[in-house]
Residue, then its C-alpha position, 0 to 999 in steps of 0.5 A: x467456514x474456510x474456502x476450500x483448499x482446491x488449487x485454481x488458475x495458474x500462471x508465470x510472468x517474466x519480470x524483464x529485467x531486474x526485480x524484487x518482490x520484497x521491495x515491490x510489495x512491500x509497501x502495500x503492507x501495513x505493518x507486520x501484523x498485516x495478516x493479508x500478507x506474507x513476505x519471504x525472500x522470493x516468495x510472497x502471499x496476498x489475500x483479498x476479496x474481488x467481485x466474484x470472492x475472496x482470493x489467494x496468490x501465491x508468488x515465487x520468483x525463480x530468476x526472473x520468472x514469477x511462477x503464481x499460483x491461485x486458490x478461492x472463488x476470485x481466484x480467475x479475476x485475481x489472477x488477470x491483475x498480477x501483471x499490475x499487482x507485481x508492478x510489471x507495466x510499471x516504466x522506468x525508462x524515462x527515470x533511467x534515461x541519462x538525460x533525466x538521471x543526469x538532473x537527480x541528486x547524486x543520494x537519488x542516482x545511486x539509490x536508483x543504481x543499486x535499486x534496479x528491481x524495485x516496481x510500483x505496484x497498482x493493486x486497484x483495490x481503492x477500499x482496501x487502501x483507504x481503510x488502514x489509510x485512514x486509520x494513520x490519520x493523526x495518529x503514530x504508525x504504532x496505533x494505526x497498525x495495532x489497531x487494523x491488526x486487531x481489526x483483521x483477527x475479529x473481523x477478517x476471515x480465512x484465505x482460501x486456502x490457509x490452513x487447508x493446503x500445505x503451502x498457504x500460510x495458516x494466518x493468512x486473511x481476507x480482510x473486511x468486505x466493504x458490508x463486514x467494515x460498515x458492520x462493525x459496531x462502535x464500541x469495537x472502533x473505541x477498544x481498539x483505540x479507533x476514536x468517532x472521527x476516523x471509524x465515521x470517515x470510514x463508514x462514509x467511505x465504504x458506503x460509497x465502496x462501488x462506487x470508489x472502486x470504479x476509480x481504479x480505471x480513472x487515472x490516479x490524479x483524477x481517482x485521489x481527486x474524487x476519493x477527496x469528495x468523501x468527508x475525512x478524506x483529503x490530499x494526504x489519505x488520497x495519495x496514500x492510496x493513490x500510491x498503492x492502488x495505481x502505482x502513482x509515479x508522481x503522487x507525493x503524501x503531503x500532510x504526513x507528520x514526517x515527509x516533509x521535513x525528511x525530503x527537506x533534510x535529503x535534498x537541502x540539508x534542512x528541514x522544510x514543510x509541505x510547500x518547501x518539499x514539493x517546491x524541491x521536488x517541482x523539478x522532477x514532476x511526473x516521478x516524485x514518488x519514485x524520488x522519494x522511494x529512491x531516498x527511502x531506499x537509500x539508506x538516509x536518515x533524517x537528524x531527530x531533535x526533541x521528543x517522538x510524537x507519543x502514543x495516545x490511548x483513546x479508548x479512555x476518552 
């Protein structure tokens, strides 16, 4: 059954200063066919289950105001976490100070200069990062994403709101609840290509899905710290999530099958592994994710050589 279509709390933010939602949100979304997301210029729509029921936002930038509105039984406590959701407490002073700018690489200083309206968000929903973090684990992005969005259609319900109220988007979706994740039955993991080691890691997590959920008041280094305690999760998928549920500044993905040797071309002109690329960003620790978003953005890409990890089909094995 959809939610009802009534309107709940409404409110307006003001960014400050520069701001982008596209380039804000865009990294909590996983892949186009993220139904949990619609991203429009100057508009975005996010669905999602708090502790009290699913929840709609949506958001329309006018300037710099960020005009929100909210609909679904969540939608009271969805609303208290825009601020951080939208990135608006994430601080780039010291970044930006000449004294710490002066130390970063021309490639970074300019990506920065043009970049002003990018933030960190920090949505603080640990299950709803881990969940589609642990579905990239050792496979290419391509079956990471077919697979959650297949996942989303049979098992996500309906926003509140979509399809019901004109301005909802129809598609929009709620994803799984930690109870509707460790509910889905084995078979379905293997048809959409999930294999046993990636669908037990997550039915251990969500088994533990209260509990990570406190994690979001704990700061980031300790929460990805403690996510690592849960067999199947390590370092990589910890700051994965880390990154969006906190808006880590410094959190680095080591362990992803091409970050490294891209750090390594930017910043040296060569390929390197882990160890290399966090020893080229030791000089910027406390902001080493913000460098690598600013090298992201820049527009830089690193030399291919040889043939592209290919897409695996696990279903028949």
């Amino acid at each position: 059954m959809r939610a009802a279509a009534t309107a709940g709390p409404a409110a307006v933010y003001d960014t400050a200063g520069p701001y982008s939602l596209s380039q804000t949100l865009g990294i909590i979304r996983r892949g186009p066919g993220d139904r949990t997301m619609a991203l429009a210029p100057g508009l975005a729509w996010l669905a999602f289950t708090t502790s009290l029921g699913p929840a709609t936002l949506g958001i329309t930038q006018r300037a710099s105001r960020l005009h929100v509105r909210s609909w679904g039984a969540g939608a009271e406590q969805a609303l208290a976490g825009v601020p951080s959701l939208l990135g608006l407490h994430d601080d780039w002073t010291a970044f930006d100070s000449p004294t710490f700018a002066a130390t970063l690489p021309h490639r970074v200083r300019e990506a920065r200069r043009r970049h002003q309206s990018v933030r960190l968000p920090s949505t603080g929903r640990i299950v709803d990062a881990l969940v589609p973090a642990i579905l990239e684990q050792k496979v290419t992005t391509l079956e990471a994403v077919r697979a959650y969005t297949a996942l989303l259609r049979k098992y996500g319900t309906p926003a509140p709101g979509a399809g019901l109220h004109p301005d909802v988007p129809g598609t929009l979706t709620v994803a799984p609840t930690a109870a509707q994740w460790a509910a889905i039955p084995s078979w379905d993991w293997h048809r959409v290509g999930v294999g046993p080691q990636r669908s037990d890691t997550i039915q251990r997590m969500v088994r533990s899905a209260s509990g990570l959920e406190r994690l979001n008041q704990l700061p980031a280094k300790e929460a990805g710290r403690k996510m690592q305690s849960i067999p199947g999760i390590g370092v990589w998928t910890a700051a994965e999530a880390t990154q969006r549920t906190h808006g880590d500044p410094d959190q680095v993905s080591v362990g992803d099958y091409h970050l490294a040797a891209y750090v390594g071309w930017a910043l040296a002109g060569k390929p390197v592994d882990d160890a290399g690329m966090l020893e080229l960003l030791q000089p910027w620790q406390g902001h080493r994710q913000r460098v690598v978003r600013m090298l992201q953005l820049s527009g830089f890409r690193k030399p291919t050589f040889g043939p592209r990890m290919t897409v695996q089909d696990h279903r028949r094995h």
